[in-house]
C-alpha positions in Angstrom: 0.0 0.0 0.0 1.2 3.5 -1.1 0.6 5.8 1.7 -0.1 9.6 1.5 3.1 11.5 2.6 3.3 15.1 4.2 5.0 18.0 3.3 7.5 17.1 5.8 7.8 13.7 4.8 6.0 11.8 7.3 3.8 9.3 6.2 0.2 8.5 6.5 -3.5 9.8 6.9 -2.7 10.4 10.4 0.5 12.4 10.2 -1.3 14.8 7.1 -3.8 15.3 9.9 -1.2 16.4 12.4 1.0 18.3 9.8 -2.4 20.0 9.0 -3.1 20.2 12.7 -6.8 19.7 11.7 -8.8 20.0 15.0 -10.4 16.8 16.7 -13.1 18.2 18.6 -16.6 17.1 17.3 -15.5 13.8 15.5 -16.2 11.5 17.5 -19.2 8.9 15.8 -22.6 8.4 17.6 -23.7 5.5 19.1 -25.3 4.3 22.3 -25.4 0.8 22.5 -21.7 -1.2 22.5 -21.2 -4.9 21.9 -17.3 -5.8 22.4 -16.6 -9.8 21.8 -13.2 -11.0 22.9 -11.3 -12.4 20.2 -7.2 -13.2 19.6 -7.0 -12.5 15.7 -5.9 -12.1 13.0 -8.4 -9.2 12.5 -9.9 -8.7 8.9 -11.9 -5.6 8.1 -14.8 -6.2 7.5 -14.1 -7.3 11.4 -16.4 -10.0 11.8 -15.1 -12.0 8.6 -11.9 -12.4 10.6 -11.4 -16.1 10.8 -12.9 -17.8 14.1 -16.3 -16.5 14.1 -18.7 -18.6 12.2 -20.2 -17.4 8.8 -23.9 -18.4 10.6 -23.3 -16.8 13.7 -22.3 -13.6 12.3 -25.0 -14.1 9.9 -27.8 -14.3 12.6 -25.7 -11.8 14.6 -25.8 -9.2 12.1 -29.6 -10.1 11.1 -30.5 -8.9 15.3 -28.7 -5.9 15.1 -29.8 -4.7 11.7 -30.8 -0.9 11.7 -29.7 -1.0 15.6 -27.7 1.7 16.9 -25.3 -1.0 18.3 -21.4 -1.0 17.6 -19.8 -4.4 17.4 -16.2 -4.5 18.3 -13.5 -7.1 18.4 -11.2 -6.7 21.6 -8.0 -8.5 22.7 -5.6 -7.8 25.5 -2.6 -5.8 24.7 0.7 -7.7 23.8 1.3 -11.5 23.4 -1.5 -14.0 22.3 -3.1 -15.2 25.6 -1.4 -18.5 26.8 -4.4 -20.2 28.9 -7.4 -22.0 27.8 -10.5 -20.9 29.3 -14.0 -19.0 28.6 -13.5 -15.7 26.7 -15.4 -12.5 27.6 -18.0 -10.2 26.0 -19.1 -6.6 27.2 -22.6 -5.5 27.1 -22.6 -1.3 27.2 -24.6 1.3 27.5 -23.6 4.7 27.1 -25.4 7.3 28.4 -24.7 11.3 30.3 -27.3 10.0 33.0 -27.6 5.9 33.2 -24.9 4.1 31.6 -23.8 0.3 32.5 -21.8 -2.5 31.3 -22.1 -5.9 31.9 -19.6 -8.4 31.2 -20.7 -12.1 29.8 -18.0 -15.1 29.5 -19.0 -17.3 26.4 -16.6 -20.6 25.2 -18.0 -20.1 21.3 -19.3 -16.7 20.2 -22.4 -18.3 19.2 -23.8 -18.6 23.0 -23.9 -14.5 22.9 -26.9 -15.4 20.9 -28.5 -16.6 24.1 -28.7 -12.9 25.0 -30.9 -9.7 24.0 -28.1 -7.9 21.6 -30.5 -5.2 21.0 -30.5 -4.1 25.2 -27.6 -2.6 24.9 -29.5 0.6 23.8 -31.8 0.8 26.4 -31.1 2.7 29.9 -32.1 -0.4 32.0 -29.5 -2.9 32.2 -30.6 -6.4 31.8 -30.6 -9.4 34.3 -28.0 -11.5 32.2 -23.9 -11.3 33.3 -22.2 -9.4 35.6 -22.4 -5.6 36.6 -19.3 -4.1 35.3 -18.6 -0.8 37.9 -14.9 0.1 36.2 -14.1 2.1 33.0 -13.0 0.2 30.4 -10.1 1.4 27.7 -10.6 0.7 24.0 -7.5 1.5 21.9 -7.9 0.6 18.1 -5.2 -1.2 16.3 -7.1 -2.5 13.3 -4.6 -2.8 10.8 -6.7 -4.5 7.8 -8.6 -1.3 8.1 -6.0 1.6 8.3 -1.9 1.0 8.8 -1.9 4.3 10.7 -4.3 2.3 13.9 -1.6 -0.2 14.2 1.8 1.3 14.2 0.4 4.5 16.6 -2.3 2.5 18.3 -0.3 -0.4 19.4 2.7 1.6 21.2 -0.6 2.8 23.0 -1.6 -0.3 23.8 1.6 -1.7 25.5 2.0 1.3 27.2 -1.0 0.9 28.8 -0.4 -2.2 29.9 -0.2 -3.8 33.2 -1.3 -0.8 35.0 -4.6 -0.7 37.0 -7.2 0.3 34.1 -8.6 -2.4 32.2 -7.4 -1.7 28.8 -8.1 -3.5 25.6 -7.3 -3.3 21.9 -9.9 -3.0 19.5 -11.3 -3.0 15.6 -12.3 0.1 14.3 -13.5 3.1 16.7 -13.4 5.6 13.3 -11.3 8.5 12.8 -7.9 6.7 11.5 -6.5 10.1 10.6 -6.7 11.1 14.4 -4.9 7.6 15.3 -3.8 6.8 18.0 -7.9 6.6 18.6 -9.1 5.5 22.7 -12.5 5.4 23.8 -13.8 4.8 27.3 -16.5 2.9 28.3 -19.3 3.9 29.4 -18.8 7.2 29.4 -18.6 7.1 25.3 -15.4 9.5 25.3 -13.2 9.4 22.8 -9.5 10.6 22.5 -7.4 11.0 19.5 -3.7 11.4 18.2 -2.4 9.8 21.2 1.1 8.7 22.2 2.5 6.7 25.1 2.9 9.5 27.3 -0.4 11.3 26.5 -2.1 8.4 26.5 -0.9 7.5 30.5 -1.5 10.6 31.2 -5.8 10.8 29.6 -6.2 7.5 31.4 -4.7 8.6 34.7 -7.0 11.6 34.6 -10.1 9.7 33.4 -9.3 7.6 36.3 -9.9 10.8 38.2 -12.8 11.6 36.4 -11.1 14.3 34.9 -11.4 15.0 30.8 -7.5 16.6 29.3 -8.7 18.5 26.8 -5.8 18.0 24.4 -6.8 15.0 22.8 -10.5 15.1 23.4 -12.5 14.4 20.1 -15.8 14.6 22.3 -18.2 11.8 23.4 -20.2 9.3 21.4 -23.4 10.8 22.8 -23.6 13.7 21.0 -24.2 15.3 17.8 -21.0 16.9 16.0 -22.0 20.1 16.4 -22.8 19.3 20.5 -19.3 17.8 20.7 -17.9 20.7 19.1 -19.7 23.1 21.5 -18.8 21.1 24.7 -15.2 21.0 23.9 -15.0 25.2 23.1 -16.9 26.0 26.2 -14.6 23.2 28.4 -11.5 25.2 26.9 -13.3 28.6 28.3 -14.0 27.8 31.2 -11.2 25.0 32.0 -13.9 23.0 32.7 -12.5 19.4 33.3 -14.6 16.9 35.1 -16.3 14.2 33.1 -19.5 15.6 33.5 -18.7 18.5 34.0 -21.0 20.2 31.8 -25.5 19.3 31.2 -26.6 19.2 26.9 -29.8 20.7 27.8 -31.2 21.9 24.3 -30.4 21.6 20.5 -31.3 23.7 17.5 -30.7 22.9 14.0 -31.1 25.6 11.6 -29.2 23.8 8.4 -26.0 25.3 8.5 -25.5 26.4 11.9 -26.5 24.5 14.9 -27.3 26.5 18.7 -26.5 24.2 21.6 -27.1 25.3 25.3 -24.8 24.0 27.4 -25.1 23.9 31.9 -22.4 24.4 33.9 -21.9 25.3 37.5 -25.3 26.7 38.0 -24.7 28.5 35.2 -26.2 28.9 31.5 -24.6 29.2 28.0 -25.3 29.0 24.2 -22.9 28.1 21.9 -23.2 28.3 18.4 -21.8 26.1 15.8 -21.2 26.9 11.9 -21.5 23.9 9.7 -19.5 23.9 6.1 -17.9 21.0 4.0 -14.4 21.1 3.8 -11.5 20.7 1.7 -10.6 17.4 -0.2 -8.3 15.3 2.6 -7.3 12.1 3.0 -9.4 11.0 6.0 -7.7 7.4 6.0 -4.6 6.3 4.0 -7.0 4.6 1.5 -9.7 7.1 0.3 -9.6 11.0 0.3 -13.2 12.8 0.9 -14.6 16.3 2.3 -15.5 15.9 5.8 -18.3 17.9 7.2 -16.5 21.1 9.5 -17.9 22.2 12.7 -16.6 25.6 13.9 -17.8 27.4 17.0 -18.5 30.7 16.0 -19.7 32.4 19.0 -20.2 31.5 22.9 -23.0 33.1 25.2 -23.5 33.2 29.0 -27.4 33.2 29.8 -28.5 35.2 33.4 -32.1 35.1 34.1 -33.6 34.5 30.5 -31.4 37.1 29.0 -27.9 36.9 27.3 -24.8 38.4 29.2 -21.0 38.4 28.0 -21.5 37.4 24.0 -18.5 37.3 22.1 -16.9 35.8 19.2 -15.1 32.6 20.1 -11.8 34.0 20.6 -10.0 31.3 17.6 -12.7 30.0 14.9 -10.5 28.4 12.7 -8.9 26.6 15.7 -12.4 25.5 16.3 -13.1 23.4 13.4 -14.6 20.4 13.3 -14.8 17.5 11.0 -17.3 14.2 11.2 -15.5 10.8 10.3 
């Protein structure tokens, strides 16, 4: 495979996104429901033709979750191939700002996940089957088949996130291969992009905290772009940094701009977001497209029904943001 090359010679989608140092806020890709199946590789993209999982259990699989709002991931442990024998495991989440859960399943052949309700994944209440998961759980992609940019920045990632006391795991595709390394914790559906070792210690030691680093925050899988987008500028302002830290509380689409009001501290603010298509990119190392920017254009704080400090966002073509 030929990949795309920088001006300053570095190579791959993900270092013409950091050579372009094209904004991650408001990229992350929605979804609320999360099915993770443990399994060693090799990984194929499509993931669930990789080899091991049977062509009728992923048909039936597939055929449950059709129109769902349910992402199916493969996860292994970082590092070696696992040495004993034993019952694999599958993770059943939820993510949610107000009632997330996980709950973890062990299964001997993938096809006993078929026992289960797939499709409860997207509903607040968390079923009777397995066991209540109460810990955060680390996803860091490394899908090669799908993008050589996951593997050789996700997988440093991995092992340096290894043996510590977070439950870490690698994983197929999250999306957003130009922002790799990707990591997404579960449940609080929050996604982190163009990671390294050190950065990546660091956003899990603070997440342990329940603290968000808003370096590398590509916003959480909850929200619309534009919300993530409007979340991440009014975090910067404020140096807002708890995980939920700040309330979505109302949503406006008017076509090209969205208005999102935004809670925080007792306080009330309105953010609004430009939407435009931008340039031609190459947003993985195998197909170039225009992502869809979202820039903050101006933020608002709200006193008493009326509006009170407007101002342009201070950086607008910082603020950009782009849907995978």
């Amino acid at each position: 495979m030929r990949l795309p090359t920088a001006p300053d010679g570095s190579r791959g989608c993900a270092a013409l996104a950091r050579y372009a140092d094209e904004p991650m806020s408001g990229t992350a890709g929605q979804s609320r429901g999360w099915l993770l199946i443990e399994h060693e590789g090799p990984w194929r993209y499509p993931a669930l033709t990789s080899p091991g999982l049977a062509p009728e259990t992923v048909s039936l699989l597939s055929e449950r979750l059709a129109g769902r709002a349910v992402k199916t991931q493969l996860i292994k442990r970082p590092g070696r191939r696992r040495s004993a024998r034993g019952p694999l495991r599958a993770y059943f989440a939820h993510v949610s700002r107000t009632s997330p859960w996980v709950r973890a399943v062990e299964f001997e052949d993938p096809a006993q996940l078929l026992e289960h309700d797939l499709t409860a994944v997207e509903r607040p209440e968390p079923p009777t089957f397995g066991t209540r998961v109460d810990h955060t759980l680390y996803l860091v992609c490394t899908h090669a088949k799908r993008d050589p940019c996951c593997a050789m920045l996700g997988r440093p990632v991995a092992d340096a996130l290894r043996g510590g006391a977070a439950e870490v795991w690698e994983t197929t595709h999250v999306g957003g291969d130009r922002f790799a390394a990707n990591l997404v914790a579960l449940p609080h559906g929050a996604y982190f992009g163009r990671l390294d070792p050190d950065s990546a210690v660091r956003t899990v030691a603070a997440l342990e905290r329940g603290e968000v680093l808003p370096d590398h925050f590509r916003g959480r899988c909850t929200d619309s772009p534009a919300g993530q987008a409007a979340e991440a500028a009014l975090r910067s302002r404020l140096g807002a940094v708890a995980v939920d830290a700040l309330t979505h509380l109302d949503e406006q689409d008017g076509g090209e701009s969205v208005r999102v009001t935004l809670g925080h501290g007792g306080g009330l603010y309105t953010v609004s977001v430009a939407r435009t298509e931008g340039p031609e990119c190459a947003t993985t190392c195998t197909n170039v497209s225009r992502p869809v920017h979202h820039r903050v254009t101006e933020i608002s704080e709200v006193r008493g029904g009326a509006a009170r400090g407007p101002g342009r966002w201070a950086d607008p073509a910082r603020q950009s943001r782009s849907r995978t």
